[in-house]
SEGUVEX-620628 format. One line per field, with one value per atom (N, C-alpha, C, O): residue number from 1; residue in one letter; chain; atom name; y, z, x. Coordinates in steps of 0.02 Angstrom, whole numbers. Layout:
! residues N
n c(NUM / ...)
res c(A / ...)
chain c(A / ...)
atom c(CA / ...)
c2 c(Y / ...)
c3 c(Z / ...)
c1 c(X / ...)
END
This chain:
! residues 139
n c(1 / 1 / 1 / 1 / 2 / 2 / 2 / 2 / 3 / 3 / 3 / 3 / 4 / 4 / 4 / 4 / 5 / 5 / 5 / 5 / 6 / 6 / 6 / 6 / 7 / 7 / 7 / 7 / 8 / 8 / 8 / 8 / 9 / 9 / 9 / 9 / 10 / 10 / 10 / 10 / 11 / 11 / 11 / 11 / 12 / 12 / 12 / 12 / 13 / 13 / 13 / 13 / 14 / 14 / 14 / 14 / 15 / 15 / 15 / 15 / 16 / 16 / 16 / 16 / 17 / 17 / 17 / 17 / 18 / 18 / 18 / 18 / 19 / 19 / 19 / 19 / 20 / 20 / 20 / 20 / 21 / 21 / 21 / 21 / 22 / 22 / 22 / 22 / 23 / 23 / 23 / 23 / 24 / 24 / 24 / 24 / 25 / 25 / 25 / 25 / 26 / 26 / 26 / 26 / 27 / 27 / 27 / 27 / 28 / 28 / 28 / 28 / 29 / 29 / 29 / 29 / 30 / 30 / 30 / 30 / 31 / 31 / 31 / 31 / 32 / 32 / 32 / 32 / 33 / 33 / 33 / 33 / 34 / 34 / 34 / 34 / 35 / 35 / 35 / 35 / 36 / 36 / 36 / 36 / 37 / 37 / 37 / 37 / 38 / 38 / 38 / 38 / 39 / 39 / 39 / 39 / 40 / 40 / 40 / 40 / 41 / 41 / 41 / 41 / 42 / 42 / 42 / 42 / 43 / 43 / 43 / 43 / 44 / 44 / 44 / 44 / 45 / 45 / 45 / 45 / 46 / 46 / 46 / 46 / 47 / 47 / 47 / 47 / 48 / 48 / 48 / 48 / 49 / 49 / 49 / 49 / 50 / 50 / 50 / 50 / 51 / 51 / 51 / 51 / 52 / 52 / 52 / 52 / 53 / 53 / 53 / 53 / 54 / 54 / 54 / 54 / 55 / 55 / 55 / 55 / 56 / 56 / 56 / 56 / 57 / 57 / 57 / 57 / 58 / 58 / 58 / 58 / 59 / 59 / 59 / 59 / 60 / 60 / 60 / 60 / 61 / 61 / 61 / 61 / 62 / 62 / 62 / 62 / 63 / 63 / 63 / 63 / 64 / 64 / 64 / 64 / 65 / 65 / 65 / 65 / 66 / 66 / 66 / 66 / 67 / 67 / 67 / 67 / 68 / 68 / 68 / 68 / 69 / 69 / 69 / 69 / 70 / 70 / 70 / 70 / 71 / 71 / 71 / 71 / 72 / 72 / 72 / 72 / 73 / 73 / 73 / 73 / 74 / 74 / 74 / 74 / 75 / 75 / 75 / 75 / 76 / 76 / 76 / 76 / 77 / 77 / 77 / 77 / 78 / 78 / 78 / 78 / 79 / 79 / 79 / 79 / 80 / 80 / 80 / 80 / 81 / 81 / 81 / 81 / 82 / 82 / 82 / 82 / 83 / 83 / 83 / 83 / 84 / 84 / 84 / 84 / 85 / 85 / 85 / 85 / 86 / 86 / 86 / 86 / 87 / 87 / 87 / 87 / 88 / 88 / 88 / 88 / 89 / 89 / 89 / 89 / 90 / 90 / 90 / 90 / 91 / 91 / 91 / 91 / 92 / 92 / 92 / 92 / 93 / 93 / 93 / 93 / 94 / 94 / 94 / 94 / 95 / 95 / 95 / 95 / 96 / 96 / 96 / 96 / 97 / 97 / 97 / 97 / 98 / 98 / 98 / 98 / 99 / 99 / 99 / 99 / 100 / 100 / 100 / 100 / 101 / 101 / 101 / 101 / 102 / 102 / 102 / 102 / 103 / 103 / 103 / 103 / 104 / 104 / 104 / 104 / 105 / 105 / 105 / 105 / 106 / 106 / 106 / 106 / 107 / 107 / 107 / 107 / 108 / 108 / 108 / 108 / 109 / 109 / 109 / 109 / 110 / 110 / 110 / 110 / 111 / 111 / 111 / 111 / 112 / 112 / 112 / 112 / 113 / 113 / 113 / 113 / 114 / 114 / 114 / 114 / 115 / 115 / 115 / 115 / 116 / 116 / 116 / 116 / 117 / 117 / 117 / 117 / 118 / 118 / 118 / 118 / 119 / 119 / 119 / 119 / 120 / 120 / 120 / 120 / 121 / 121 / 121 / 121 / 122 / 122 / 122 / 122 / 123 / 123 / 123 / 123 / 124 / 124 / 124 / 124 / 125 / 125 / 125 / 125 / 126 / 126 / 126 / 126 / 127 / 127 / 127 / 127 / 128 / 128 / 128 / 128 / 129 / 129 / 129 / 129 / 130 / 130 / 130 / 130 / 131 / 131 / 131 / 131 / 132 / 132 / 132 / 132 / 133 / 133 / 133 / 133 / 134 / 134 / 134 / 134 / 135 / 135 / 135 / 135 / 136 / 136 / 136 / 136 / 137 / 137 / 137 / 137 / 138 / 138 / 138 / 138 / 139 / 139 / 139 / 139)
res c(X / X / X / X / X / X / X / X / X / X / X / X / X / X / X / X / X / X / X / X / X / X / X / X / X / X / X / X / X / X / X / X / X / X / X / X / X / X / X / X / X / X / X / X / X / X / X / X / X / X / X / X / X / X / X / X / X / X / X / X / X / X / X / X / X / X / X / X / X / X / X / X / X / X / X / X / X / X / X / X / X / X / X / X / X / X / X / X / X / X / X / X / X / X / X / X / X / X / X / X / X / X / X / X / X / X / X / X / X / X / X / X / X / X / X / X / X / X / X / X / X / X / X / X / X / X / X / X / X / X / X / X / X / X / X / X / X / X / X / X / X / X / X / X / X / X / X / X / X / X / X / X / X / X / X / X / X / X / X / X / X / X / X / X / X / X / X / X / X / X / X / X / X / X / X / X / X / X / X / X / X / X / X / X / X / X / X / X / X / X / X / X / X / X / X / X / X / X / X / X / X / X / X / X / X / X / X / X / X / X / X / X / X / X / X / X / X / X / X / X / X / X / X / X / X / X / X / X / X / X / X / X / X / X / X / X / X / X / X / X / X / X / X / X / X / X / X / X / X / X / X / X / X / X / X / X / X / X / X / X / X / X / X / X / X / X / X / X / X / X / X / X / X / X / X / X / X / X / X / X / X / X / X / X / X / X / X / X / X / X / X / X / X / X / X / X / X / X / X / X / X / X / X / X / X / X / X / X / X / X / X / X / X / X / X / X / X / X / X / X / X / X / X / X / X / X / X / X / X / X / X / X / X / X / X / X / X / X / X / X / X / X / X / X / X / X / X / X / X / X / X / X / X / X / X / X / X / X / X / X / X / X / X / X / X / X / X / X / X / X / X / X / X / X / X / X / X / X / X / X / X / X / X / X / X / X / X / X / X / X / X / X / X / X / X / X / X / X / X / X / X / X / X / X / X / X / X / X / X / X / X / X / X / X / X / X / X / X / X / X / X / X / X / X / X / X / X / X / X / X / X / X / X / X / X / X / X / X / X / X / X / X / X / X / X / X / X / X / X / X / X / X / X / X / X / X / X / X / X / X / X / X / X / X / X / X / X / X / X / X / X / X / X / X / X / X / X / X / X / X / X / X / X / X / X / X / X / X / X / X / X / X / X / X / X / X / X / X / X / X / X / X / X / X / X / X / X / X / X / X / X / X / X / X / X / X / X / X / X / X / X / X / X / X / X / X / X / X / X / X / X / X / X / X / X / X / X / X / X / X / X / X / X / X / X / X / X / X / X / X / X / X / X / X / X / X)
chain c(A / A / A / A / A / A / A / A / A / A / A / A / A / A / A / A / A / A / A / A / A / A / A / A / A / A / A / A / A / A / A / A / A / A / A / A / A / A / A / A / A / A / A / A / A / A / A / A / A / A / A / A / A / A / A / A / A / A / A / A / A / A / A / A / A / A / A / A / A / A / A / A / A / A / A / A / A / A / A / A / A / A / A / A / A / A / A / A / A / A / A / A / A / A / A / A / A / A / A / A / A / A / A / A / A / A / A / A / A / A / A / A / A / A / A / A / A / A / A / A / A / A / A / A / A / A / A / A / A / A / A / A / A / A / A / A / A / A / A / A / A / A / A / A / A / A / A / A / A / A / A / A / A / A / A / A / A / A / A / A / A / A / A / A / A / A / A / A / A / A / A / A / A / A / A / A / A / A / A / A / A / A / A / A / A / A / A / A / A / A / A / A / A / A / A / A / A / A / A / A / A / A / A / A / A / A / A / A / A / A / A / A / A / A / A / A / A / A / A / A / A / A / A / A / A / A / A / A / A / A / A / A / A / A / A / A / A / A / A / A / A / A / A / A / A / A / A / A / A / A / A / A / A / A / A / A / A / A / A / A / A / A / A / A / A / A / A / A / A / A / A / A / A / A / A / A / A / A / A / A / A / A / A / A / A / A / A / A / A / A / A / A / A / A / A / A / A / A / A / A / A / A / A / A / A / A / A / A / A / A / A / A / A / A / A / A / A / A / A / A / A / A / A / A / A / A / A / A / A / A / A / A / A / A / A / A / A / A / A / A / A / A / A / A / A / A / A / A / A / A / A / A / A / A / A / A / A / A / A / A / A / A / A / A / A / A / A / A / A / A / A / A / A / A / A / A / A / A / A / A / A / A / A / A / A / A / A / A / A / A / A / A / A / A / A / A / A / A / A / A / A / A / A / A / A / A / A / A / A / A / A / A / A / A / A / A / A / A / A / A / A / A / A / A / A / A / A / A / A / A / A / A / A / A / A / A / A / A / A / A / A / A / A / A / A / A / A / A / A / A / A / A / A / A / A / A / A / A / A / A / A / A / A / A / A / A / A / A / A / A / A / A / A / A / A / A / A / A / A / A / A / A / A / A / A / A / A / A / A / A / A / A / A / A / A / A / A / A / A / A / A / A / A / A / A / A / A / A / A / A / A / A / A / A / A / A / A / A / A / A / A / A / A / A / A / A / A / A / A / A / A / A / A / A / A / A / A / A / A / A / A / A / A / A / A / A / A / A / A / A / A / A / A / A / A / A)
atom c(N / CA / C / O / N / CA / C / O / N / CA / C / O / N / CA / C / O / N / CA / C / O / N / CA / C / O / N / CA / C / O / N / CA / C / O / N / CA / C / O / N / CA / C / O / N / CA / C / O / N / CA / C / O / N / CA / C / O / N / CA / C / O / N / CA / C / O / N / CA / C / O / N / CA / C / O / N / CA / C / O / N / CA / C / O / N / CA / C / O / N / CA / C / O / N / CA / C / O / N / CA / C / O / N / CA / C / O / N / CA / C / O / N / CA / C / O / N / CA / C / O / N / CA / C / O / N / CA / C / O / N / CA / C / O / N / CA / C / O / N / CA / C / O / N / CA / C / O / N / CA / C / O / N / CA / C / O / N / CA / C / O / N / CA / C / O / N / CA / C / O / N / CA / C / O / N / CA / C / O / N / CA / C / O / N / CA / C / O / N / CA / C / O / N / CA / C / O / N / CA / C / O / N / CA / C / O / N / CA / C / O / N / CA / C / O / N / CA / C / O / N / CA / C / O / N / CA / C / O / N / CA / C / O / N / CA / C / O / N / CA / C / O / N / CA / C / O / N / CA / C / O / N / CA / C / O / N / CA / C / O / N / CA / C / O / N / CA / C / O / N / CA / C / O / N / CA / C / O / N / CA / C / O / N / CA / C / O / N / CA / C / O / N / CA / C / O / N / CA / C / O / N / CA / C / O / N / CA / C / O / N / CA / C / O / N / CA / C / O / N / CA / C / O / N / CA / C / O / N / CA / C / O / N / CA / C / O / N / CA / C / O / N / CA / C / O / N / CA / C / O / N / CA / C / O / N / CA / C / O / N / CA / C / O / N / CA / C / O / N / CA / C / O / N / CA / C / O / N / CA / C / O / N / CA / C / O / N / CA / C / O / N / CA / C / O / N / CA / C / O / N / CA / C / O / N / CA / C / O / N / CA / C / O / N / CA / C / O / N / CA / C / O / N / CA / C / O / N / CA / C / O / N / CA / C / O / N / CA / C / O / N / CA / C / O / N / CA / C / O / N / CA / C / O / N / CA / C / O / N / CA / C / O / N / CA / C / O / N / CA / C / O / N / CA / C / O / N / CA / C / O / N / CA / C / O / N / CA / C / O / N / CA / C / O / N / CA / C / O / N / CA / C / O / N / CA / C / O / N / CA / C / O / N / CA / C / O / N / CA / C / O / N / CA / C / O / N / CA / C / O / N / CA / C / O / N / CA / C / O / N / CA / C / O / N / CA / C / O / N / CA / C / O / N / CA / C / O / N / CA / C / O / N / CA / C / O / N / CA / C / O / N / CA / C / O / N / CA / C / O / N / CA / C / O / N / CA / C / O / N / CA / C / O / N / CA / C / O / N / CA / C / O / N / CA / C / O / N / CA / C / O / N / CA / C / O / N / CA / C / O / N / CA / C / O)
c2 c(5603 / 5532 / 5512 / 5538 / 5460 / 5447 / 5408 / 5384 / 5406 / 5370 / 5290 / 5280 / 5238 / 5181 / 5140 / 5156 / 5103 / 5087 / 5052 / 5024 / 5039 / 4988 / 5052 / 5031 / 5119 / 5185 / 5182 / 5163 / 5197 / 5221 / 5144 / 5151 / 5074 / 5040 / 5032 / 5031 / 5025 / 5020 / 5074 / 5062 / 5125 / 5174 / 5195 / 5225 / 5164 / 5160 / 5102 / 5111 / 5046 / 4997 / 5033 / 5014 / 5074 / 5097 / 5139 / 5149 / 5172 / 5243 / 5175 / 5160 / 5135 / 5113 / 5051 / 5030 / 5040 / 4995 / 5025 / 4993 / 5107 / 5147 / 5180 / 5203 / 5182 / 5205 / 5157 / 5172 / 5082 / 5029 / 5033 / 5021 / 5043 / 5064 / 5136 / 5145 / 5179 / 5229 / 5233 / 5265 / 5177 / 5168 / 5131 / 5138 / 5084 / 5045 / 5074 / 5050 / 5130 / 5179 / 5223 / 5232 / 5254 / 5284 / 5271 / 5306 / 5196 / 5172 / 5156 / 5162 / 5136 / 5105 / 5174 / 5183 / 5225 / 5264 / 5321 / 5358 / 5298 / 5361 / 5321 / 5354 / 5247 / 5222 / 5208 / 5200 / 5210 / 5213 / 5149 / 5098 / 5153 / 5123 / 5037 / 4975 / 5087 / 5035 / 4981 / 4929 / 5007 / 4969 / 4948 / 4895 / 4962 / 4947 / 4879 / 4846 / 4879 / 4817 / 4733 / 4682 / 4750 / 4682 / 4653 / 4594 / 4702 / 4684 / 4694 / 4721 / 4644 / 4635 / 4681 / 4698 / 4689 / 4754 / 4751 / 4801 / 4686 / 4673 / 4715 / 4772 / 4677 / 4697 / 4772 / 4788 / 4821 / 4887 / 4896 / 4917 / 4884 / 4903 / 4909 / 4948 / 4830 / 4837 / 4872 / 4888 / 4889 / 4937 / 5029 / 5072 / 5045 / 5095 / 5099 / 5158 / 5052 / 5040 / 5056 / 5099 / 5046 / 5060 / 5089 / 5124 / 5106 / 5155 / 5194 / 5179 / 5255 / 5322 / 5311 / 5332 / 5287 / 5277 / 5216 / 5205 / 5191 / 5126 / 5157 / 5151 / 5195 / 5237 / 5282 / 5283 / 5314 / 5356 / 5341 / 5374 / 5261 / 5243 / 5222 / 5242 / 5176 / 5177 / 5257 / 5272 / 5279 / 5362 / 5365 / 5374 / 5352 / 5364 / 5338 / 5361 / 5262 / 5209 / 5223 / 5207 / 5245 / 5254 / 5307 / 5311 / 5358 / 5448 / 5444 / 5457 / 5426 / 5416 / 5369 / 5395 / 5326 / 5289 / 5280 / 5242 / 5346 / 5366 / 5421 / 5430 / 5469 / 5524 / 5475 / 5490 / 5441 / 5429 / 5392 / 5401 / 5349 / 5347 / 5406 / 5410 / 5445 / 5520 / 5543 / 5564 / 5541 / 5579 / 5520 / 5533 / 5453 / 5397 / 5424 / 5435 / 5429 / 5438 / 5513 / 5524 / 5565 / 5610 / 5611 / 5668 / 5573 / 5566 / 5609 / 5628 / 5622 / 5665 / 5600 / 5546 / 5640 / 5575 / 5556 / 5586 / 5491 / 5428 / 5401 / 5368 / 5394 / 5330 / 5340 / 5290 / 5414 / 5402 / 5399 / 5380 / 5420 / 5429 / 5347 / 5330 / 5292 / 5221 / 5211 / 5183 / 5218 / 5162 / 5222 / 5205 / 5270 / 5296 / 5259 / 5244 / 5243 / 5190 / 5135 / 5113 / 5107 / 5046 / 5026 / 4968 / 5067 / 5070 / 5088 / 5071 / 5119 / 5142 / 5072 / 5058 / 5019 / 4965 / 4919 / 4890 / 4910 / 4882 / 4866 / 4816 / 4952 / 4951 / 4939 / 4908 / 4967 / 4947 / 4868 / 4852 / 4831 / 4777 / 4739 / 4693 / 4773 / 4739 / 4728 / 4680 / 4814 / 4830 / 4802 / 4798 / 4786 / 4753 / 4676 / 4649 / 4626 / 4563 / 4556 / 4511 / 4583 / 4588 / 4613 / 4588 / 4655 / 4712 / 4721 / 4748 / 4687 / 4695 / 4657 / 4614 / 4655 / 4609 / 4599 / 4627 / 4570 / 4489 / 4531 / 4582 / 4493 / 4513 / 4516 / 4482 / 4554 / 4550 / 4487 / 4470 / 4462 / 4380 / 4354 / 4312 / 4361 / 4342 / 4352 / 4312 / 4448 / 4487 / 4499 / 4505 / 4496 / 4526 / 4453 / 4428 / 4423 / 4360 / 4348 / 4397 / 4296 / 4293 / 4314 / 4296 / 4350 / 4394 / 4449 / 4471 / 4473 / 4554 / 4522 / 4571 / 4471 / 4436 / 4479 / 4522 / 4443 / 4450 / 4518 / 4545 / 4554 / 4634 / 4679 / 4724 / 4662 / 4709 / 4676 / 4716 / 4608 / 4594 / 4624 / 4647 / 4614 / 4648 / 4718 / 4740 / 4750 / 4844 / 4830 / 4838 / 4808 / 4823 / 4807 / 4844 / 4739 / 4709 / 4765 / 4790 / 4764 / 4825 / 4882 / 4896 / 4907 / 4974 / 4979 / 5025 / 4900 / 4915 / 4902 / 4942 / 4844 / 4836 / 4921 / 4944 / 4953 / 4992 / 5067 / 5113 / 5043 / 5121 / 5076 / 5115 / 5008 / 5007 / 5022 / 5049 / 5010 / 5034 / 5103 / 5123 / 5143 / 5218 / 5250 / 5300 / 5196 / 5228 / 5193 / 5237 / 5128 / 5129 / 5181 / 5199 / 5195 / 5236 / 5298 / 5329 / 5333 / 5402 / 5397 / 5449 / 5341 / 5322 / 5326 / 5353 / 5310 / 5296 / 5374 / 5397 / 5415 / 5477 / 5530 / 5586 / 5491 / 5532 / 5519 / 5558 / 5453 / 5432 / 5460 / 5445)
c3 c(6723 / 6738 / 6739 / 6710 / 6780 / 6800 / 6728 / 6691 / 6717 / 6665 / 6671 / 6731 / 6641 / 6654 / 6670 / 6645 / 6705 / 6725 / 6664 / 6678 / 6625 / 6550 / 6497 / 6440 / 6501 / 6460 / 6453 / 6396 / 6502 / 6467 / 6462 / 6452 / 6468 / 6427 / 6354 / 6307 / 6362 / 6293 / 6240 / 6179 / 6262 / 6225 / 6204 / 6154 / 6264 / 6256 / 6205 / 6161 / 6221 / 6146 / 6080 / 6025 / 6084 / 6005 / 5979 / 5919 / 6039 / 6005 / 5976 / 5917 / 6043 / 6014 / 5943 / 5910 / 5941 / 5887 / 5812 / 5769 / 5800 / 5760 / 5755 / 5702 / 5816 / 5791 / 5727 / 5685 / 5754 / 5722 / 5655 / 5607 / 5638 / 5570 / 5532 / 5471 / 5576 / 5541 / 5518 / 5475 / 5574 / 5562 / 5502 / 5480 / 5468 / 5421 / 5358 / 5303 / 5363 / 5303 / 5290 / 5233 / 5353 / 5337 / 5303 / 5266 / 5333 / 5305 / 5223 / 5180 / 5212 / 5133 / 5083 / 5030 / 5123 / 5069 / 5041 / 4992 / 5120 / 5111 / 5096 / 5083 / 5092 / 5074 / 5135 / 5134 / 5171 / 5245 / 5252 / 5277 / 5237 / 5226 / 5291 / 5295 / 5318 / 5404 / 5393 / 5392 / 5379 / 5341 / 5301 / 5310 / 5241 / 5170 / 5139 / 5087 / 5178 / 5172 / 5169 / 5140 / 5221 / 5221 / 5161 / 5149 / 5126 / 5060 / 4991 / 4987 / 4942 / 4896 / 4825 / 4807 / 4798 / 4738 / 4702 / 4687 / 4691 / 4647 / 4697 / 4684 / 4768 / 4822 / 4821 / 4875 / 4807 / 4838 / 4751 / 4749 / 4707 / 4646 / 4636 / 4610 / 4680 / 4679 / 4720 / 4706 / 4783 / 4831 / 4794 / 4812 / 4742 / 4699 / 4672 / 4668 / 4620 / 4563 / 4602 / 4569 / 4649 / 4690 / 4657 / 4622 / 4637 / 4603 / 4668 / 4728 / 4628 / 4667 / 4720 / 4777 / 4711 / 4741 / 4800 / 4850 / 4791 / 4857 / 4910 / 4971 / 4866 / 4895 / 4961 / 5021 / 4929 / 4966 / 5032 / 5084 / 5012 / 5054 / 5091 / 5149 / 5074 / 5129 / 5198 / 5257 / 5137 / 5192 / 5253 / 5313 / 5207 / 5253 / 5305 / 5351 / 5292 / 5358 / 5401 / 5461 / 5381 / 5449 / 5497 / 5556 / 5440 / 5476 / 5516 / 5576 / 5496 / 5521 / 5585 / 5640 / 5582 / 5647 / 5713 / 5762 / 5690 / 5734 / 5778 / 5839 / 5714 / 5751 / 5780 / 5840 / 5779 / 5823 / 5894 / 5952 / 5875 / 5930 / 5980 / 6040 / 5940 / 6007 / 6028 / 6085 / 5994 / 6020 / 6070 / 6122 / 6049 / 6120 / 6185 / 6241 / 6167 / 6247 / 6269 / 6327 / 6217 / 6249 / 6248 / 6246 / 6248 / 6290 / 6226 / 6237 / 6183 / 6089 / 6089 / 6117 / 6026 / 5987 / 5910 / 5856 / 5932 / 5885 / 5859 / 5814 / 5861 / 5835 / 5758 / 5735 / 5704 / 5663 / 5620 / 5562 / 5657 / 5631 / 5625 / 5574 / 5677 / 5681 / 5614 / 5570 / 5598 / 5551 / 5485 / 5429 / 5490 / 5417 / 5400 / 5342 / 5455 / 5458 / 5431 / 5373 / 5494 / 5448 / 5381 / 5361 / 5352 / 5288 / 5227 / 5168 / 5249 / 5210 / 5204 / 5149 / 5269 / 5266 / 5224 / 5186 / 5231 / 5185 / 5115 / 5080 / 5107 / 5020 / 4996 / 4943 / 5042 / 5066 / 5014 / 4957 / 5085 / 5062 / 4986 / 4953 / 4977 / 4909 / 4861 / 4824 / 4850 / 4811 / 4799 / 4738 / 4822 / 4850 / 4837 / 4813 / 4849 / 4843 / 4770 / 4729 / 4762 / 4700 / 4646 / 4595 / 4650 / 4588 / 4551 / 4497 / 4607 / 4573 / 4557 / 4599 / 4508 / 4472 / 4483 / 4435 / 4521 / 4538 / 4613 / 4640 / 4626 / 4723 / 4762 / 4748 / 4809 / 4868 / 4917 / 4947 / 4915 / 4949 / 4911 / 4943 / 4839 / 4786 / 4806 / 4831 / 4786 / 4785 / 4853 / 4852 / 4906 / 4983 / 5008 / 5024 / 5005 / 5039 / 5100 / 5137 / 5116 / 5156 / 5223 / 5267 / 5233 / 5311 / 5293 / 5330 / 5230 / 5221 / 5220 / 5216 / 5221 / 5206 / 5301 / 5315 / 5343 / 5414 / 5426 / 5441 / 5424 / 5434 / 5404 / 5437 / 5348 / 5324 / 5380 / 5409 / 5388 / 5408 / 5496 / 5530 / 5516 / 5604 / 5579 / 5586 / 5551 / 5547 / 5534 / 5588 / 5484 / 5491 / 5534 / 5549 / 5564 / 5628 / 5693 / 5723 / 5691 / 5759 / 5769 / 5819 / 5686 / 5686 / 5714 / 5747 / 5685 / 5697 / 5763 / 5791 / 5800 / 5857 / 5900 / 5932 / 5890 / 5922 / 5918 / 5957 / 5841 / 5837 / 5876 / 5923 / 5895 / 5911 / 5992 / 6027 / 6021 / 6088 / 6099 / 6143 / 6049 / 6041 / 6053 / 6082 / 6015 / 6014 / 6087 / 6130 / 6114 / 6169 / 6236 / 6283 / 6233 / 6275 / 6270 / 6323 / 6209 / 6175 / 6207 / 6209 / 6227 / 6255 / 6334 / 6363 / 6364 / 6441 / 6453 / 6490 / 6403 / 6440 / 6431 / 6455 / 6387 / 6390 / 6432 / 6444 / 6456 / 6519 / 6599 / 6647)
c1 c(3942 / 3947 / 4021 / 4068 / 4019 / 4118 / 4137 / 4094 / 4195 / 4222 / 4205 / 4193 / 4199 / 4196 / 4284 / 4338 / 4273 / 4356 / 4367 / 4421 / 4358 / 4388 / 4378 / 4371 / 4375 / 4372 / 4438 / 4453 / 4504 / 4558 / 4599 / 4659 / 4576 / 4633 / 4627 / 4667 / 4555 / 4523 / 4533 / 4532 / 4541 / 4567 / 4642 / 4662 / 4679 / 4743 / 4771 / 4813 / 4740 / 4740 / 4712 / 4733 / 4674 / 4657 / 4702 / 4714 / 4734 / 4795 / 4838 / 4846 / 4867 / 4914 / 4914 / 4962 / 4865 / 4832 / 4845 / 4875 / 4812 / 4818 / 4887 / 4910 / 4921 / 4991 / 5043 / 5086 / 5003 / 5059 / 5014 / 5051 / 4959 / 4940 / 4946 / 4945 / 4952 / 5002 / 5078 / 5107 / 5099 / 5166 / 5185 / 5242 / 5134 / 5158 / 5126 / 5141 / 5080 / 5057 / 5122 / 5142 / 5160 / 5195 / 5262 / 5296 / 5270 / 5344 / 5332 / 5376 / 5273 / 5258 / 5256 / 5286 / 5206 / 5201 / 5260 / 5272 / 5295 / 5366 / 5418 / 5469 / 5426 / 5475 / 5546 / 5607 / 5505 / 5583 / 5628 / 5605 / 5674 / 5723 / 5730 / 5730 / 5735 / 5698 / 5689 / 5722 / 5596 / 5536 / 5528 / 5499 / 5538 / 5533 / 5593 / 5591 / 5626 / 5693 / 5661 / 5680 / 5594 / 5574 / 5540 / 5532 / 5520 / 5461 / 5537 / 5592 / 5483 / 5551 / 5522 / 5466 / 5582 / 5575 / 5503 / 5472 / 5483 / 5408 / 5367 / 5347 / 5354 / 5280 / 5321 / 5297 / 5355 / 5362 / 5319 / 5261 / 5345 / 5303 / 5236 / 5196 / 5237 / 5158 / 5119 / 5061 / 5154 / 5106 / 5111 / 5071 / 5168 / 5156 / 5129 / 5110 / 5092 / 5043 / 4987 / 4958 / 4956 / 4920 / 4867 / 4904 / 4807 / 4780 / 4754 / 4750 / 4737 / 4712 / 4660 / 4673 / 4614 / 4549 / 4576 / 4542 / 4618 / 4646 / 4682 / 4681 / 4716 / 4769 / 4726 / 4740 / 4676 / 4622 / 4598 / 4595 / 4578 / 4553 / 4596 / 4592 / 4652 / 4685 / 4707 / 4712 / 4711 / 4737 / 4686 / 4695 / 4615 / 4544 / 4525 / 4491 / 4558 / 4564 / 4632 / 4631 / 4676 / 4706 / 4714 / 4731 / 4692 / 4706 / 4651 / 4661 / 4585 / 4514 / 4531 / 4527 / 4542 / 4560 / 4601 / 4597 / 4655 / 4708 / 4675 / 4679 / 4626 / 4613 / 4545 / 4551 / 4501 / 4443 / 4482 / 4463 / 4539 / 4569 / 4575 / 4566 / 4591 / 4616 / 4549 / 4541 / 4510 / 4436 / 4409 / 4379 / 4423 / 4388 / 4428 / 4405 / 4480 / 4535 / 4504 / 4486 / 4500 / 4476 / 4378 / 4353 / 4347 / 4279 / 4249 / 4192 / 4266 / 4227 / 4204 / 4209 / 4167 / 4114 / 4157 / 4160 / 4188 / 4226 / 4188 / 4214 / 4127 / 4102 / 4076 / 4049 / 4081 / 4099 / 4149 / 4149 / 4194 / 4268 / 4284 / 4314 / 4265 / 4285 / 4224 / 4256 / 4176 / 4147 / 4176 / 4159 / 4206 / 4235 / 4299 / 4314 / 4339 / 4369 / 4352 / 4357 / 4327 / 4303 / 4272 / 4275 / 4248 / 4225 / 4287 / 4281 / 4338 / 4388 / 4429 / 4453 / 4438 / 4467 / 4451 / 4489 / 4377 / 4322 / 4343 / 4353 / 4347 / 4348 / 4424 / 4433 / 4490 / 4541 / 4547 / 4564 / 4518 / 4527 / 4496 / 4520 / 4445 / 4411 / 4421 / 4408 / 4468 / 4487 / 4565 / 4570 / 4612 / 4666 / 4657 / 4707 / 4593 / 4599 / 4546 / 4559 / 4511 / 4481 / 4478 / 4454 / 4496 / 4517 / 4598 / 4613 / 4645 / 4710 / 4745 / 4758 / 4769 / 4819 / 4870 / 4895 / 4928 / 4892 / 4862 / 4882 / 4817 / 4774 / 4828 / 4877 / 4827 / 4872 / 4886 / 4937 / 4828 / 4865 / 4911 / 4943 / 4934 / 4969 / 5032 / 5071 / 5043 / 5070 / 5153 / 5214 / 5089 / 5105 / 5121 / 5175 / 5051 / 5052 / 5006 / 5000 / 4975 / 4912 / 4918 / 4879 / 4964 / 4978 / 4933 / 4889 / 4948 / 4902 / 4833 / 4795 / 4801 / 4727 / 4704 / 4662 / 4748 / 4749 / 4755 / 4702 / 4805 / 4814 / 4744 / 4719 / 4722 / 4669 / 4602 / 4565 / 4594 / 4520 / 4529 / 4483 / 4603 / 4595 / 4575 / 4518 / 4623 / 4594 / 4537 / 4510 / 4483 / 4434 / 4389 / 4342 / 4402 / 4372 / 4357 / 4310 / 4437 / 4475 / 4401 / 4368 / 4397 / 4373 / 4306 / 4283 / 4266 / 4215 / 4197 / 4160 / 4221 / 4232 / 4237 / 4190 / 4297 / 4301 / 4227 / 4217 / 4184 / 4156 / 4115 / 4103 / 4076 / 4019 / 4044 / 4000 / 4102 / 4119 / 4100 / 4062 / 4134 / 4110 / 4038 / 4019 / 4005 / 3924 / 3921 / 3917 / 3920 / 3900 / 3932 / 3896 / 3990 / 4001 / 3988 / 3984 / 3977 / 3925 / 3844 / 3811 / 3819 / 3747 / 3756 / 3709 / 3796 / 3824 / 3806 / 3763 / 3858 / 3874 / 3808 / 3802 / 3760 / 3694 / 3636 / 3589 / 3647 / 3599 / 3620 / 3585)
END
């Protein structure tokens, strides 16, 4: 079956969607000088305090979402790599506005309220694209 003509923008928005959330996992967790200038000595503390299991999940939501990105562009089956995603954002976030002292809307400030609900939005948005275009290519 032919590709659908909205297959490769839509997919090209998800690489590049997931690049800018790898990009800001990578600057936080590695500390890049760049990046890290904009947040002030407390929010870098606090994104260290981080506990293990946030930390996780964060990894889970973005590695998971970069790579289902690459599998939508290449026509693989994304659509659970996007809701492992999305579920990693989920807890991401829960755990981040509910569980930590002070919450990250506190902390960060109500931009991160916005950044966590698009990734997870994004994700799910994008896995239910996934399953529907996973159904296309079986009819």
């Amino acid at each position: 079956m032919a590709r659908a003509w909205h297959h490769l923008p839509v997919s090209a928005l998800a690489v590049l969607w997931n690049l800018v959330l790898v990009g800001d996992y990578l600057g936080l967790r590695f500390r890049v000088p760049v990046y890290v200038q904009q947040f002030t000595a407390e929010q870098l503390a606090w994104y260290a305090g981080m506990p293990l299991w946030m930390a996780a999940a964060w990894a889970v939501a973005v590695w998971s979402g970069m790579l289902a990105a690459l599998f939508l562009t290449a026509r693989l089956g994304a659509g659970v790599l996007f809701a492992l995603s999305c579920a990693g954002w989920i807890a991401l976030a829960a755990g981040l506005i509910w569980l930590r002292e002070p919450p990250a809307q506190v902390a960060i400030g109500a931009q991160v309220l916005w950044l966590l609900g698009l990734a997870a939005g994004a994700a799910f948005v994008l896995f239910l694209y996934a399953r529907q275009m996973r159904a296309r290519l079986r009819h």
